[in-house]
C-alpha positions in Angstrom: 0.0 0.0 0.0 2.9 2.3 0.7 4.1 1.9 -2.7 1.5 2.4 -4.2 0.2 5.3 -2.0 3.8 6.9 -3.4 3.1 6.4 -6.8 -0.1 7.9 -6.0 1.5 10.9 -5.3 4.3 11.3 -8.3 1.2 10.5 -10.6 -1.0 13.7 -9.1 2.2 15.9 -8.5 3.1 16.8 -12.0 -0.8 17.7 -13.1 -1.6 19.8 -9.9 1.3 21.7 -10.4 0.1 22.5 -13.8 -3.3 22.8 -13.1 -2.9 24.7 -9.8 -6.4 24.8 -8.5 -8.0 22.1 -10.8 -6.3 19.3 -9.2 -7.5 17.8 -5.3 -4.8 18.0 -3.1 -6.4 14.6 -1.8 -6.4 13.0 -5.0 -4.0 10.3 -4.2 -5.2 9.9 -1.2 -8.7 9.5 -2.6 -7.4 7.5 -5.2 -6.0 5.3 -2.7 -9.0 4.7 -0.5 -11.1 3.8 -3.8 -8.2 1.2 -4.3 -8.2 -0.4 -1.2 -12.0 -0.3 -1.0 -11.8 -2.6 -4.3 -8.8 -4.7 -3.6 -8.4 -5.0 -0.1 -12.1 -5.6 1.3 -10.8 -8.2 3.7 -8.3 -5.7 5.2 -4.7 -7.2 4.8 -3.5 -3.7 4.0 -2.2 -5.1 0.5 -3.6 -4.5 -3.0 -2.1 -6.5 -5.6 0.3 -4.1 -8.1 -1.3 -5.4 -11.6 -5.0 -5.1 -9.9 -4.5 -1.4 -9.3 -2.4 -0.9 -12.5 -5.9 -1.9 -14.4 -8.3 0.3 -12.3 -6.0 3.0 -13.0 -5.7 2.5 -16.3 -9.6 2.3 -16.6 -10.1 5.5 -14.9 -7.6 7.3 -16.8 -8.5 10.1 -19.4 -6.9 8.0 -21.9 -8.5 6.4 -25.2 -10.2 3.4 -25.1 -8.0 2.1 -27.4 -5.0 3.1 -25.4 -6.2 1.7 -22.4 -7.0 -1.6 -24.3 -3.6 -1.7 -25.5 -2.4 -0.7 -21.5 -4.3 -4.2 -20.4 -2.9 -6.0 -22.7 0.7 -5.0 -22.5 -0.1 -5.4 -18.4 -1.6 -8.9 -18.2 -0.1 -10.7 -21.8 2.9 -12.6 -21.5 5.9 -13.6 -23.9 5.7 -16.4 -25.9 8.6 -16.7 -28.5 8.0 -13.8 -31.2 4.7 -12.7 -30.0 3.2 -11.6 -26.6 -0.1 -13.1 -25.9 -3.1 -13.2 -23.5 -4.2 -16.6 -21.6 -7.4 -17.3 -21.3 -6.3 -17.5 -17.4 -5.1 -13.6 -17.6 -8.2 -12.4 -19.2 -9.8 -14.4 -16.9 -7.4 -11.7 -14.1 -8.1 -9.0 -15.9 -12.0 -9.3 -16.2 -12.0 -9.9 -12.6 -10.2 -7.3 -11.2 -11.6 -4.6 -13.6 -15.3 -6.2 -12.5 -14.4 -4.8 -8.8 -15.0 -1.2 -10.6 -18.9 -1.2 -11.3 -19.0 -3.8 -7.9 -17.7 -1.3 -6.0 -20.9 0.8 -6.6 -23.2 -2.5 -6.3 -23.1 -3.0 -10.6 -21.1 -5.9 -10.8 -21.5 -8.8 -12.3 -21.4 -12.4 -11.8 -18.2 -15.0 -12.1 -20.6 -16.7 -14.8 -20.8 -12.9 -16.8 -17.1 -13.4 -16.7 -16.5 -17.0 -18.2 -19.2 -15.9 -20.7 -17.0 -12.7 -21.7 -13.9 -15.4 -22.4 -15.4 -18.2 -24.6 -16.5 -15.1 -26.2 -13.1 -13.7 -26.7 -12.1 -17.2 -27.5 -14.9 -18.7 -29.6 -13.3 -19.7 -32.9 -9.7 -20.0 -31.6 -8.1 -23.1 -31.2 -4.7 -21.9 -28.8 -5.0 -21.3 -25.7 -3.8 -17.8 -25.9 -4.7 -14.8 -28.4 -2.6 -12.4 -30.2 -3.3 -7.8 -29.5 -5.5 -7.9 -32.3 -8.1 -10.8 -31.4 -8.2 -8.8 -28.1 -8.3 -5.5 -29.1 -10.5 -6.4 -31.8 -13.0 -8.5 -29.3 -13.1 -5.6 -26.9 -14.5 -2.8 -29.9 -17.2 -5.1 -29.9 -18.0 -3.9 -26.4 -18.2 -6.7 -24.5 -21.5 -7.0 -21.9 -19.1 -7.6 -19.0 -17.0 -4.2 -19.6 -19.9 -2.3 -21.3 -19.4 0.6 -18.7 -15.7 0.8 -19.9 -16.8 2.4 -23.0 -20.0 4.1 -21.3 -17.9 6.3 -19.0 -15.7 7.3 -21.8 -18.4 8.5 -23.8 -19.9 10.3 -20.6 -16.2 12.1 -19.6 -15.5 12.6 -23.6 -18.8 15.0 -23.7 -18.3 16.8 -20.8 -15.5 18.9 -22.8 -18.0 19.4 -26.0 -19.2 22.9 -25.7 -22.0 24.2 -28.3 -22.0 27.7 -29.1 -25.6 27.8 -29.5 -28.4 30.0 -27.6 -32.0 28.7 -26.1 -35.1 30.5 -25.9 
């Protein structure tokens, strides 16, 4: 936790100091407690690394696509030539990123996740996929990570601004 709570802290440092005002001094520690609320509900006073690397990564202002690429660059591995996703690290991945919407009572079932990966998986015969299956399976906007894409669309808007007048 104290690692984490430090990088925490280097993440928020650089953007409050150029954004003086716009930026929660708390932030990290915010950040932090939402964290530990996810990952640490029994109270060990650990949350494991790659768990909060992908509820960062969600929450980030980021792309969609950039954050698809983040999780699989986080939870594929090396194989040979190519780096790949198991179905046991999608399996990681689903989970932990399911702890998001749970967190607010929205989550979904362990069945809503082994649906999600024979989806990912239907038609593939190895046991692991290459960054484009993946990427390619979450565009379609999976049921299981449906408010991935939903919150992007909701924190894209709030910077449109119409320069048009109501009577």
């Amino acid at each position: 936790m104290q690692q984490i709570s430090r990088m925490l802290m280097f993440f928020f440092q650089r953007p409050r100091l150029e954004k003086p005002g716009q930026i929660d001094p708390r932030a990290a520690f915010f950040s932090l407690s939402l964290l530990v609320a996810m990952y640490d509900r029994s109270g060990t006073g650990y949350v494991i690394f790659l768990s909060a690397a992908a509820a960062l990564i969600s929450l980030s202002g980021d792309t969609l696509l950039a954050k698809y690429r983040a999780f699989f660059q986080f939870y594929a591995v090396p194989d040979g030539k190519a780096t790949l996703i198991t179905r046991s690290a999608l399996r990681s991945l689903l989970t932990d990123l399911n702890q998001i919407p749970a967190i607010v009572g929205e989550g979904c079932t362990l069945s809503c996740v082994e649906i999600a990966i024979h989806d990912c998986f239907h038609g593939v015969l190895n046991a692991s996929i290459v960054e484009e299956k993946f990427l390619s399976w979450l565009r379609s906007e999976p049921a299981v990570l449906l408010w991935l894409p939903t919150c992007y669309r909701l924190s894209a808007t709030e910077m449109v601004s119409h320069q048009a007048t109501c009577r």
